[in-house]
C-alpha positions as CSV (number, residue, x, y, z in Angstrom):
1,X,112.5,89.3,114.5
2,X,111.9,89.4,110.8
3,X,111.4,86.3,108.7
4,X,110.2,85.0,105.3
5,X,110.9,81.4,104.4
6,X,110.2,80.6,100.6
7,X,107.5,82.7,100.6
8,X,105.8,83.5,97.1
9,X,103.3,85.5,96.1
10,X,101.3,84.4,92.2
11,X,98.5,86.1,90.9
12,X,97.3,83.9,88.4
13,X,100.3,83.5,86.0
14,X,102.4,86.5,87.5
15,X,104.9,85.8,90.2
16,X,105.0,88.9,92.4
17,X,107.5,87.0,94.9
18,X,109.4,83.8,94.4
19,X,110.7,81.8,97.1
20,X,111.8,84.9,99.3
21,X,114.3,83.9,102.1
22,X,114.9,86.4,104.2
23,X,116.1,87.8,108.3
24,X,116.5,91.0,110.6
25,X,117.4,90.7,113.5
26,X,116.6,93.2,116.7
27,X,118.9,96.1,115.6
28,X,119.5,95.3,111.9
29,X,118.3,97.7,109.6
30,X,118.2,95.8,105.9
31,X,117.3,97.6,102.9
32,X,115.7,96.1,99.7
33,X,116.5,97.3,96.4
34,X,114.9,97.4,93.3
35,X,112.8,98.6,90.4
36,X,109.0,99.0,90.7
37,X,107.6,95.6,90.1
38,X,110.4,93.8,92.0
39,X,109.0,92.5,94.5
40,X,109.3,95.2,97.4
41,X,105.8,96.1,98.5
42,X,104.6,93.1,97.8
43,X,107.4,91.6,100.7
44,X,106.0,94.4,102.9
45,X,102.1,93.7,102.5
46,X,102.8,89.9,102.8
47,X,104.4,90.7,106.7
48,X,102.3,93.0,107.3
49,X,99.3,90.5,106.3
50,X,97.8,92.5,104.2
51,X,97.7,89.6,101.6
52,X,98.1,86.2,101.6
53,X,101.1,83.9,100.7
54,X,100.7,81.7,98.1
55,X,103.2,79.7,100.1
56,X,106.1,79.4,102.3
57,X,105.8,81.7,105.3
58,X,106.5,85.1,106.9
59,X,106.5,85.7,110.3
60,X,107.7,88.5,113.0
61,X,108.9,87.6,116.5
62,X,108.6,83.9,115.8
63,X,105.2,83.8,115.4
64,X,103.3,83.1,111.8
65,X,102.1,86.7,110.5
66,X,98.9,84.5,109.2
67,X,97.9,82.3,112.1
68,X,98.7,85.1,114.7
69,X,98.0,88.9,112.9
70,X,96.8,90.4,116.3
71,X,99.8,89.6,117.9
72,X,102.2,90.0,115.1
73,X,100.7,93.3,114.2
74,X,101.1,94.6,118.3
75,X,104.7,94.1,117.2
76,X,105.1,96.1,114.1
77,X,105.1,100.0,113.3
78,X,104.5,101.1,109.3
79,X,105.9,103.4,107.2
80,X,104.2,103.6,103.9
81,X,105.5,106.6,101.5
82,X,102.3,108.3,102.3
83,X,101.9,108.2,105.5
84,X,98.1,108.0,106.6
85,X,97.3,110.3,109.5
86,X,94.2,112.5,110.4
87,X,94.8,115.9,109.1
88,X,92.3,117.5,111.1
89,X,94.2,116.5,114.2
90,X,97.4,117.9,115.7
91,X,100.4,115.8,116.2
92,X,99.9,115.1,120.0
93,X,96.0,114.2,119.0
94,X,97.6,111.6,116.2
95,X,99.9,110.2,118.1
96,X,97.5,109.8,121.3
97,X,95.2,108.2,119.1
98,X,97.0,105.7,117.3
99,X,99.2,104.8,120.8
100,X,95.7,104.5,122.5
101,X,94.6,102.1,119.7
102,X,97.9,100.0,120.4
103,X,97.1,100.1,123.9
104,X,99.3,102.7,125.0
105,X,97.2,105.4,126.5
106,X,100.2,108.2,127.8
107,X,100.2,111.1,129.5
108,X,100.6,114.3,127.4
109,X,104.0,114.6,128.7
110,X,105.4,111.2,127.9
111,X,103.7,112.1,124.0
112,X,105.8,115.1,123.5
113,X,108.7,113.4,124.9
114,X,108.1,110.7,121.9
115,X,107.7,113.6,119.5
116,X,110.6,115.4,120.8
117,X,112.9,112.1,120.1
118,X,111.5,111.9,116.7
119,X,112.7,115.1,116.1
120,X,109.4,117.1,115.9
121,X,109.9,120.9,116.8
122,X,108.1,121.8,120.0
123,X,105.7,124.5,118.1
124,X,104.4,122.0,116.2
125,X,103.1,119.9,118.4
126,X,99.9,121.3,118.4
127,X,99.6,122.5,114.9
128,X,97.2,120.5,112.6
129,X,98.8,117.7,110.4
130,X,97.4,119.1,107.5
131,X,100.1,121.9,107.8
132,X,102.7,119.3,107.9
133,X,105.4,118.9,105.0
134,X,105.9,114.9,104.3
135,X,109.3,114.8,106.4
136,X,107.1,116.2,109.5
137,X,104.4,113.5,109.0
138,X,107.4,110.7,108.8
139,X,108.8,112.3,112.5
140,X,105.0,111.6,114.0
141,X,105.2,107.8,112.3
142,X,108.5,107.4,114.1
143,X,106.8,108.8,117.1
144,X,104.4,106.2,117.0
145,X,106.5,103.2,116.8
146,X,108.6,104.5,119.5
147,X,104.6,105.5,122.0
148,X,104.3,101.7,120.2
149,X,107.5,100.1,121.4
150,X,107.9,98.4,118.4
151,X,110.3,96.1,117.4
152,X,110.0,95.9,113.9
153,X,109.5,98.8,111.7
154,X,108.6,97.7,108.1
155,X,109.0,100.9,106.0
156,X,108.1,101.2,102.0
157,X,109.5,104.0,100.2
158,X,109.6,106.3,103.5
159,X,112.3,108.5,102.0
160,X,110.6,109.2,98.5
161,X,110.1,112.8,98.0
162,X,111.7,114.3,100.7
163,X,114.9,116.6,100.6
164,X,117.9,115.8,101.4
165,X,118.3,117.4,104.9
166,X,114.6,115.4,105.7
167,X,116.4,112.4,103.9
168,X,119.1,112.9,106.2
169,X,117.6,113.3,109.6
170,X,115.8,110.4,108.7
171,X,118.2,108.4,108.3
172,X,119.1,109.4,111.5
173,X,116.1,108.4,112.9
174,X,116.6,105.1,112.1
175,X,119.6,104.3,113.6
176,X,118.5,105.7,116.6
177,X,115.7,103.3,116.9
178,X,118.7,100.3,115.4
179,X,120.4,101.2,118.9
180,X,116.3,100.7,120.7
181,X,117.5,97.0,119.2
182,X,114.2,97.2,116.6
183,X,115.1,95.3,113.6
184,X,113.9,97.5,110.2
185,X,112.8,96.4,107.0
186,X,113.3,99.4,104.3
187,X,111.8,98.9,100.6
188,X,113.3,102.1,98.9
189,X,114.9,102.9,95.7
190,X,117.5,104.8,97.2
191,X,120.9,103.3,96.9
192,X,122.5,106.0,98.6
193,X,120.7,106.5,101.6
194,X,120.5,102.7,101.2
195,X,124.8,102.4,102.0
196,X,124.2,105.2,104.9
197,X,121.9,103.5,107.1
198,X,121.3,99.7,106.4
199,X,123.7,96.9,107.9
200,X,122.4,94.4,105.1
201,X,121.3,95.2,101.4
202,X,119.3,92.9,98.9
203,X,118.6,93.6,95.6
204,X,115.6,92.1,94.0
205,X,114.3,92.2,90.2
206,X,111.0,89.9,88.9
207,X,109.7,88.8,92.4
208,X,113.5,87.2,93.5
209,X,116.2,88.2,96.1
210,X,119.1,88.0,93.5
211,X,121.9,89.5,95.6
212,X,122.5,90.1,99.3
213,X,125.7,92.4,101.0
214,X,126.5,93.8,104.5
215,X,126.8,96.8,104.3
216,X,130.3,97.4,105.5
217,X,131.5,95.1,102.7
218,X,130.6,97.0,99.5
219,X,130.9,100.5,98.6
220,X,128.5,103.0,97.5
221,X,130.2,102.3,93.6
222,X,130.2,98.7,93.6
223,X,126.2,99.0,95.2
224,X,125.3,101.2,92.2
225,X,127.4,98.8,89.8
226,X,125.4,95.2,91.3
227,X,122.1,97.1,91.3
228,X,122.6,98.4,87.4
229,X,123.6,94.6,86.8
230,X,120.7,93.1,88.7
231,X,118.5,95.5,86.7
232,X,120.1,93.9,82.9
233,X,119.8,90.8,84.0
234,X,115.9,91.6,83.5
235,X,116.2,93.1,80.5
236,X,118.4,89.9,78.9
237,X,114.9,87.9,80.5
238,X,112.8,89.8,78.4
């Protein structure tokens, strides 16, 4: 559902991405790891065709992200770490809005069901997003890709700054849409919540994919021990 095939990213002399080779498939949830400056957002803004490859390719569904945004894009949902909704509006008016823009006009019943999956309390359906901490905000962007029917999420840093139990139900939230069968692509520097909900893991460092795990196969102390490697390999670089 997810691809990138040698794709690279240069801005003049810097390499942002090199040669990125990389799949999700409907119900996979892979994280990528790394340092700021790694190569993370600059993956996620390349699918999401927010920028231009220098070459190689990305695509989502089998179809080039470049030669076919509209349709590539009526495929995705995004999570950015700040998630950008109107915070004069209530949740229901958000998520009617930005459904309605994907096509999806639904009745007001079918919205709170959405909201109610994403774990949004009931009284807050109608309160004004400006009220909202940054965990509520995240429930109404998981509300959207599921009014959306996405399948791919691309997420970048969604978990940064939240507490634990937000972290947490989170988490949850994602594997709830892996079992939907949407394949999720997680930039995040969080190696624990990493190991909790991804089925593959990469770590990157100076614009490369240098290691790839299934989940299941390492633990959360040989994760941390490959990342803290990955991360010296930069600094012996430098």
């Amino acid at each position: 559902m997810i691809r990138t095939t040698d794709l690279t990213k240069k801005y003049d002399q810097l390499v942002a991405l090199n040669n990125l080779n990389l799949s999700v498939d409907p119900g996979e949830i892979y994280c990528l790891l790394g340092a700021n400056g790694a190569g993370k957002t600059t993956t996620i803004n390349l699918l999401l065709g927010f920028i231009s490859p220098s070459s190689g390719s990305a695509s989502i569904g089998g179809m080039d992200v470049f030669e076919n945004q509209k349709a590539t894009k009526s495929l995705l949902a995004y999570i950015p770490e700040n998630l950008m909704l109107y915070p004069s509006l209530t949740a229901l008016e958000n998520l009617d809005y930005f459904s309605g823009i994907a096509g999806r006009k639904l009745p007001k019943s079918r919205l709170e069901l959405y909201l109610n999956e994403a774990g949004l309390q009931g009284e807050a359906f109608d309160q004004r997003i400006s009220t909202f901490s940054k965990g509520m905000r995240q429930k109404v962007g998981i509300a959207i890709a599921l009014a959306k029917e996405a399948k791919a999420l691309l997420l970048d840093e969604p978990t940064s700054g939240l507490d634990p139990k937000a972290s947490n139900e989170f988490g949850q939230l994602l594997q709830k849409l892996r079992e939907k069968g949407v394949a999720t692509l997680m930039a995040t520097h969080d190696l624990f919540r990493a190991k909790e909900v991804a089925t593959h893991i990469g770590i990157m460092n100076g614009g490369q994919l240098k290691q790839e795990f299934a989940a299941n196969d390492i633990s959360l102390s040989k994760l941390e021990q490959a990342y803290l490697e990955t991360m010296d390999y930069k600094e012996e670089l430098s």
